[in-house]
C-alpha positions as CSV (number, residue, x, y, z in Angstrom):
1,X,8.8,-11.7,-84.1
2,X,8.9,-9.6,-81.1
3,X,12.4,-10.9,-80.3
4,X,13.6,-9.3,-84.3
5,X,11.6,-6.1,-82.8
6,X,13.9,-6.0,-79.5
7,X,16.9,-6.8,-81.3
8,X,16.6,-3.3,-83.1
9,X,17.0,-1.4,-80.5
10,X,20.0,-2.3,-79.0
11,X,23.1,-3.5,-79.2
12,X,24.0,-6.7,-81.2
13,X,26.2,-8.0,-78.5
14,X,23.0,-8.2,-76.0
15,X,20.6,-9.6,-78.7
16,X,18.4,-12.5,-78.0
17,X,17.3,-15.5,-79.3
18,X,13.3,-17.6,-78.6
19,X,16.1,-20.4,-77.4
20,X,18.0,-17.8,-74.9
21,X,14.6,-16.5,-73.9
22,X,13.3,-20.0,-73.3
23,X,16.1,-21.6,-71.7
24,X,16.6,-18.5,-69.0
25,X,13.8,-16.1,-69.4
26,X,14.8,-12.5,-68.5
27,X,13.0,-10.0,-66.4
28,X,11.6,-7.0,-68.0
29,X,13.2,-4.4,-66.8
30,X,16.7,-6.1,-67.5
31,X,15.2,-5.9,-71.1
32,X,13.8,-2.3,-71.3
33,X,17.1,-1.0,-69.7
34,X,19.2,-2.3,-72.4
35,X,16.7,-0.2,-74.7
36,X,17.7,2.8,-72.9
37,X,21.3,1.9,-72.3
38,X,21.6,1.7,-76.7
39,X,19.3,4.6,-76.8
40,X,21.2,6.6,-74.7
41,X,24.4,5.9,-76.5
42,X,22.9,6.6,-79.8
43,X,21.7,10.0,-78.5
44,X,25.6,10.8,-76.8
45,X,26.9,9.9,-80.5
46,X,25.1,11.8,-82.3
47,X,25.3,15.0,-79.8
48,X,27.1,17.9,-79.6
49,X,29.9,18.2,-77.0
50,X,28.0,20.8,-75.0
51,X,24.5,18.6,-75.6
52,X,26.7,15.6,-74.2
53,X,28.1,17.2,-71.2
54,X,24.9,18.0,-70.3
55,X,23.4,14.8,-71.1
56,X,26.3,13.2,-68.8
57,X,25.0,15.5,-65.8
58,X,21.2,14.8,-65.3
59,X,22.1,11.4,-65.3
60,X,24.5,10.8,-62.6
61,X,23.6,9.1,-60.2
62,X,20.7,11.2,-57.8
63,X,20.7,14.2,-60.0
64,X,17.0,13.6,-60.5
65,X,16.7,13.7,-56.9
66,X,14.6,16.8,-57.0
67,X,12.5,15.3,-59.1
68,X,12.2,12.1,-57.0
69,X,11.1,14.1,-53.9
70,X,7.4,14.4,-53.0
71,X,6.7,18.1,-53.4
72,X,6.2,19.3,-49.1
73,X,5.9,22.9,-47.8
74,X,6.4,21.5,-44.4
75,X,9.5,19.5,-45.3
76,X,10.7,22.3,-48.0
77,X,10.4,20.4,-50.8
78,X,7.8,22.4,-52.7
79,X,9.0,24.6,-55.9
80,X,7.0,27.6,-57.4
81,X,5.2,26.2,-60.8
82,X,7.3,28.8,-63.0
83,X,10.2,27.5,-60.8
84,X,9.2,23.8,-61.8
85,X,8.8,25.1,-65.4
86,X,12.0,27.0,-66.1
87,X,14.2,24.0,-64.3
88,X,12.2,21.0,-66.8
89,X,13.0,23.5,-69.6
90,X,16.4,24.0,-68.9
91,X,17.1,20.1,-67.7
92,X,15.6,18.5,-71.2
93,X,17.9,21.1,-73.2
94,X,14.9,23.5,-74.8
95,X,16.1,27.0,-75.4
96,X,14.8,29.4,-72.6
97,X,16.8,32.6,-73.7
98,X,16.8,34.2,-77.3
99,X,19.8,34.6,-79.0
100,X,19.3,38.9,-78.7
101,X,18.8,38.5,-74.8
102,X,21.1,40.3,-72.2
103,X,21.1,39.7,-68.6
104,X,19.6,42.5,-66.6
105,X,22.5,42.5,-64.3
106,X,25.7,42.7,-65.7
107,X,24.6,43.3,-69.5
108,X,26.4,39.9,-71.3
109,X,25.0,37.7,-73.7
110,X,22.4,35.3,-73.0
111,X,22.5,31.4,-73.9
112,X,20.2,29.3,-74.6
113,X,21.5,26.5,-72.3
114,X,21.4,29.4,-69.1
115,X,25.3,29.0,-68.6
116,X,25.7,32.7,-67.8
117,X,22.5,32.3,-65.9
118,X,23.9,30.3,-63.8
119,X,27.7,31.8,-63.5
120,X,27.1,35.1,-63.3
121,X,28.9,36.9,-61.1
122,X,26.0,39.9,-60.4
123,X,23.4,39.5,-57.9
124,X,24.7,37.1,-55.4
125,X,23.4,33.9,-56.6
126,X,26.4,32.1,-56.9
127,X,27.1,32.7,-52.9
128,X,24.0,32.5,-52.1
129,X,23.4,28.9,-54.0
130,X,26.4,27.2,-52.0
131,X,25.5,29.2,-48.9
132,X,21.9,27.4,-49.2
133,X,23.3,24.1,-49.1
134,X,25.7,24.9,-46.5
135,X,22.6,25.7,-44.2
136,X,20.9,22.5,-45.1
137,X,23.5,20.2,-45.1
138,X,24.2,22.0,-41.6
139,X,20.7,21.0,-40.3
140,X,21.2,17.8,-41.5
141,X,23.8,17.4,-39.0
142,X,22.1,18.7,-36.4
143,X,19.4,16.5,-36.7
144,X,21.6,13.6,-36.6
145,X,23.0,15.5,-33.3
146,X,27.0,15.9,-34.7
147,X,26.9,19.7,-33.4
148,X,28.0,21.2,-36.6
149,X,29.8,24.4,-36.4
150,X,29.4,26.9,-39.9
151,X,32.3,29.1,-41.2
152,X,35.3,27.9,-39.0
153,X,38.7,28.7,-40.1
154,X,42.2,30.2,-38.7
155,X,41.8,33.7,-39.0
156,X,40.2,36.8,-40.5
157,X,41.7,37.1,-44.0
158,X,38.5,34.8,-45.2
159,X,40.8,31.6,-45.5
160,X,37.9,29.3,-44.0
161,X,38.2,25.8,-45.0
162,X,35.1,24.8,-43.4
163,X,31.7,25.8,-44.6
164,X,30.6,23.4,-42.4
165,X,32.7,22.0,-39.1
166,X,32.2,18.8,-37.1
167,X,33.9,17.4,-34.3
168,X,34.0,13.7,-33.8
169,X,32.8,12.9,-37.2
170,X,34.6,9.5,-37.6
171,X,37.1,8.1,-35.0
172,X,37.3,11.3,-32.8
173,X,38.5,13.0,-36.6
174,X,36.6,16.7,-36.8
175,X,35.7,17.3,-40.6
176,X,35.9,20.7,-42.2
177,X,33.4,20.4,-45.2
178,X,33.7,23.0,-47.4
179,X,31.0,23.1,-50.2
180,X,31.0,23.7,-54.5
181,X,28.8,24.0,-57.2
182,X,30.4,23.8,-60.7
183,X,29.4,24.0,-63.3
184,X,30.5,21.1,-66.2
185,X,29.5,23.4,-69.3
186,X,32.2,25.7,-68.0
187,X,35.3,25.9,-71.0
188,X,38.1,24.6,-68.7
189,X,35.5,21.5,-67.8
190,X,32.8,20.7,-70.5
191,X,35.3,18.4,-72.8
192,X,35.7,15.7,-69.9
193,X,32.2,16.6,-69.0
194,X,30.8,15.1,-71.9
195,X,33.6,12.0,-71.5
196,X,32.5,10.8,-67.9
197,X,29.3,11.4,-65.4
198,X,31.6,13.3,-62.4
199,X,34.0,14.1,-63.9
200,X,33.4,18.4,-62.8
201,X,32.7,17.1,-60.1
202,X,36.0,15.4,-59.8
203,X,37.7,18.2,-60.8
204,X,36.2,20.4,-58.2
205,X,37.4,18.0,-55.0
206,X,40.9,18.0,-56.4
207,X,40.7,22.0,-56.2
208,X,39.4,21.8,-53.1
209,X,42.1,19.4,-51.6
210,X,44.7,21.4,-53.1
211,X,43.3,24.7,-51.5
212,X,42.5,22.6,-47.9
213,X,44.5,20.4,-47.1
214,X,47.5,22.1,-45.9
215,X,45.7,24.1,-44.0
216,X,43.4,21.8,-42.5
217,X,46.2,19.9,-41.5
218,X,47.6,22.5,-39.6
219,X,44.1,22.7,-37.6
220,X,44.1,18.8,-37.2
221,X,41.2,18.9,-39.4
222,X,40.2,16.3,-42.2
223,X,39.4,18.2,-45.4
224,X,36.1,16.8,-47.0
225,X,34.7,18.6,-50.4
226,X,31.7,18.5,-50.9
227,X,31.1,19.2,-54.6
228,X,27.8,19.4,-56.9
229,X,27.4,19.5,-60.2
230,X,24.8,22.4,-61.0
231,X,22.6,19.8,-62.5
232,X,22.3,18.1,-59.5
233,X,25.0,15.0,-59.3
234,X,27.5,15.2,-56.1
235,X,31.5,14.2,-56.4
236,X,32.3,10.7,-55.0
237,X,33.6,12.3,-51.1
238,X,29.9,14.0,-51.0
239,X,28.3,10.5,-51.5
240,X,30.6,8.9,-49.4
241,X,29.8,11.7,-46.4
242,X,25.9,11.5,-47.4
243,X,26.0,7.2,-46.4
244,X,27.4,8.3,-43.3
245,X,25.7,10.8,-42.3
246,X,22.4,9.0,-43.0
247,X,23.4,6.0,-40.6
248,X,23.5,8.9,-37.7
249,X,20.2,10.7,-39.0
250,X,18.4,7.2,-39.4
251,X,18.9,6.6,-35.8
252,X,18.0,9.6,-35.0
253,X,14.4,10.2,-36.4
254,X,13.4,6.6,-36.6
255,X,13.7,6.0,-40.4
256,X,15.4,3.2,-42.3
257,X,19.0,4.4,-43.6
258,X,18.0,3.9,-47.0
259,X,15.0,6.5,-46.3
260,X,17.3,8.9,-44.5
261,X,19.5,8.7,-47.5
262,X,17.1,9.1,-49.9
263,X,15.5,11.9,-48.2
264,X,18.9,13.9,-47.9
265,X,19.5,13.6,-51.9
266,X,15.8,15.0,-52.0
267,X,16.1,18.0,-49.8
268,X,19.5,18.7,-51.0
269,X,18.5,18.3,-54.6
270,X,15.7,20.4,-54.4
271,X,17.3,23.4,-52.6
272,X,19.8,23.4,-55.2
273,X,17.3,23.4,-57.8
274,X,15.2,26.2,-56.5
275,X,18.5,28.3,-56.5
276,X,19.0,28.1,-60.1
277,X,15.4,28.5,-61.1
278,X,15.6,32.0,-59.1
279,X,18.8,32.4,-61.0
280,X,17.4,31.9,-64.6
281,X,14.1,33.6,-63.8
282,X,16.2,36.8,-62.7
283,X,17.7,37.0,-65.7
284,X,15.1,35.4,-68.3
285,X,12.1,36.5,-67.2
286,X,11.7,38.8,-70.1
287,X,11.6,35.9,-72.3
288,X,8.2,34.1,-72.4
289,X,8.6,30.7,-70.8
């Protein structure tokens, strides 16, 4: 009977049988994650293509990092409740603006899903979001004693390909990591958005290449993006730099590298998070939460 029950809920090509079960019993949480696998796909089918994009974003891989994290004043991991409460909100899809609201700043149309929230222009939150990463991802290295160097770049027309530069970061190479958040309900990205998990944030490293790459080649400098996803899930470079890096910082503060690396998601994650809370609340505090 309970097999009949499990077999409803997902996919016929992963049903069981008492003789499959018997023969080579299955762990449970091989069997509650094909639950959630078929449940998951049923909810994608029978979204919207803006419900789906979003759906594809909070679960790439370590976008719930903020949530993960152990909430620490000390380690700067703490969020304001209302902060906690407008991010939850926003992350499970419920409405937070009215369809009447304007934003305080520039005067434009409020959406439910905070996309102008979050890409607005007025106020400074979308420098100051990356710039907050830059710093901590900066620290990171310094912990991990690489000497990073911020805002480096050939001249004074603001053409700086690295937010963040270290020498010697692999085989004597100096890295020029320049830093993104983008968004994947944006209109030139939210169709593959709601294809792929990544897939903005794909987009956003090829941009960044193309803008780089010449130029940091001219330096003698390896162009590495490092792009996030506004819901928290970092492009495939990012991930790649974050294994690194967390090798150095292990050694360095005594910690096993999986700890160092979870950690990093966890501070990154939550600084980013605290950044768009600020940015909603700005604009949608009129509207009761």
């Amino acid at each position: 009977m309970h097999n009949i029950y499990y077999n409803m809920q997902i996919d016929s090509a992963d049903a069981v049988t008492i003789q499959s079960v018997t023969s080579s019993p299955p762990q449970q949480h091989h069997l509650s994650g094909k639950i959630e696998d078929n449940s998951f796909q049923n909810l994608l089918i029978n979204s919207t293509v803006c419900t789906r994009a979003r759906l594809r974003a909070v679960s790439a891989t370590n976008a719930n990092a903020w949530l993960r994290a152990i909430p620490s004043i000390y380690n700067d991991l703490a969020l304001e409740p209302q902060e906690v409460q407008v991010l939850l909100k926003w992350w499970l899809g419920i409405p937070i603006s009215t369809a009447d609201s304007k934003c305080p700043l520039c005067s434009s149309a409020l959406d439910p899903d905070c996309h102008h929230a979050l890409t607005c222009s007025s106020g400074g939150g979308i420098i100051a979001r990356p710039n907050k990463l830059r710093d901590c991802f900066a620290n990171l290295c310094s912990k991990a004693c690489l000497s990073p160097q911020l805002e480096k770049g050939p001249g004074l027309d603001f053409s700086r390909p690295a937010d963040v530069l270290v020498p010697n970061w692999s085989l004597s190479n100096t890295a020029a990591f320049d830093l993104k958040v983008i968004h994947p309900l944006n209109t030139d990205l939210i169709l593959e958005a709601s294809l792929a998990s990544g897939n903005s944030a794909e987009f956003g490293e090829i941009g960044k290449h193309t803008k780089n790459d010449q130029m940091c080649g001219r330096l003698g400098w390896t162009c590495i993006p490092l792009v996030v996803e506004v819901y928290g899930g970092w492009g495939c470079e990012a991930q790649g730099c974050f294994s690194r890096l967390s090798k150095r910082l292990a050694m360095q503060v005594g910690v096993c590298e999986t700890e160092a690396l979870s950690q990093m998601y966890c501070l990154l994650g939550v600084t980013l998070m605290r950044q768009n809370a600020r940015a909603i609340l700005l604009r949608c505090a009129q509207t009761p939460l």
